[in-house]
C-alpha positions in Angstrom: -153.9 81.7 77.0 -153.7 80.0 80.3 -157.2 80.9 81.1 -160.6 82.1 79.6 -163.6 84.0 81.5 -166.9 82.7 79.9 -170.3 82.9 80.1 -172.6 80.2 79.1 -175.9 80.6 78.3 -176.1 84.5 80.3 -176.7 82.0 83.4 -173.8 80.5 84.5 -170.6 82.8 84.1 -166.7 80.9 85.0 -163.1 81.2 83.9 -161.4 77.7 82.5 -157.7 77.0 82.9 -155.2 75.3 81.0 -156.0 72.4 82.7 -159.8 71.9 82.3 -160.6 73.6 85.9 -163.7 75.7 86.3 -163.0 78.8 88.6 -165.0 81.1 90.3 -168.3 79.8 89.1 -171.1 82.7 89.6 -174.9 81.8 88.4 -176.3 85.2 87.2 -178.9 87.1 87.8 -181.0 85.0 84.9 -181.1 82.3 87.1 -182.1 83.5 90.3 -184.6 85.5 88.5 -186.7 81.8 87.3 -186.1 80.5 90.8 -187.8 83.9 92.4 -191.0 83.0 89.6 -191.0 79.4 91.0 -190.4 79.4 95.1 -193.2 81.8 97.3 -191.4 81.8 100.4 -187.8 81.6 101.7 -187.7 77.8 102.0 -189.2 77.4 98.5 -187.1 79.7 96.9 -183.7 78.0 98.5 -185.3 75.0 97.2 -185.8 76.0 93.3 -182.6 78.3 93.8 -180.9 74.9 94.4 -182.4 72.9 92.0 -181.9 75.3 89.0 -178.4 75.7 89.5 -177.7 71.9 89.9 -179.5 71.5 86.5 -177.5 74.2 85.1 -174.4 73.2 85.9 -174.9 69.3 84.8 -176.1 70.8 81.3 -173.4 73.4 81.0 -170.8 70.8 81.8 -172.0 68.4 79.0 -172.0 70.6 76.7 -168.6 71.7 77.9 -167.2 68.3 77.9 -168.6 67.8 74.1 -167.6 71.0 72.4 -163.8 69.9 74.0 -164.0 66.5 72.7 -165.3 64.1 75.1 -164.7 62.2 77.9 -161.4 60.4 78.0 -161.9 56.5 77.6 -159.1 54.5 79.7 
């Protein structure tokens, strides 16, 4: 296997290579479903749209990092 389509979470669906690279990152409909419940115009929604997927991202990628072992110490 050289690379793997995942989902993490239904929120944040990407494929990893051999090489640790996340590709073609797409947040799902989950998550731009609790941004629409938090932001009541255009600029607010951007806003939340934004912050939720920053937040997701750092979370999925620590828990990413520890299911794989860790960061690499030099």
């Amino acid at each position: 296997v050289t690379q793997l389509g995942l989902v993490w979470r239904e929120q944040i669906a990407f494929i990893l290579t051999q090489d640790f690279t996340l590709k073609r990152i797409q947040y799902l409909d989950v998550l731009q479903e609790e941004a629409e419940s938090n932001g009541d115009d255009a600029a607010g929604l951007a806003f939340a749209s934004q912050i939720l997927m920053a937040e997701s991202v750092s979370t999925m990628l620590e828990e990413l990092v520890s299911c794989l072992g860790g960061w690499e110490q030099e």
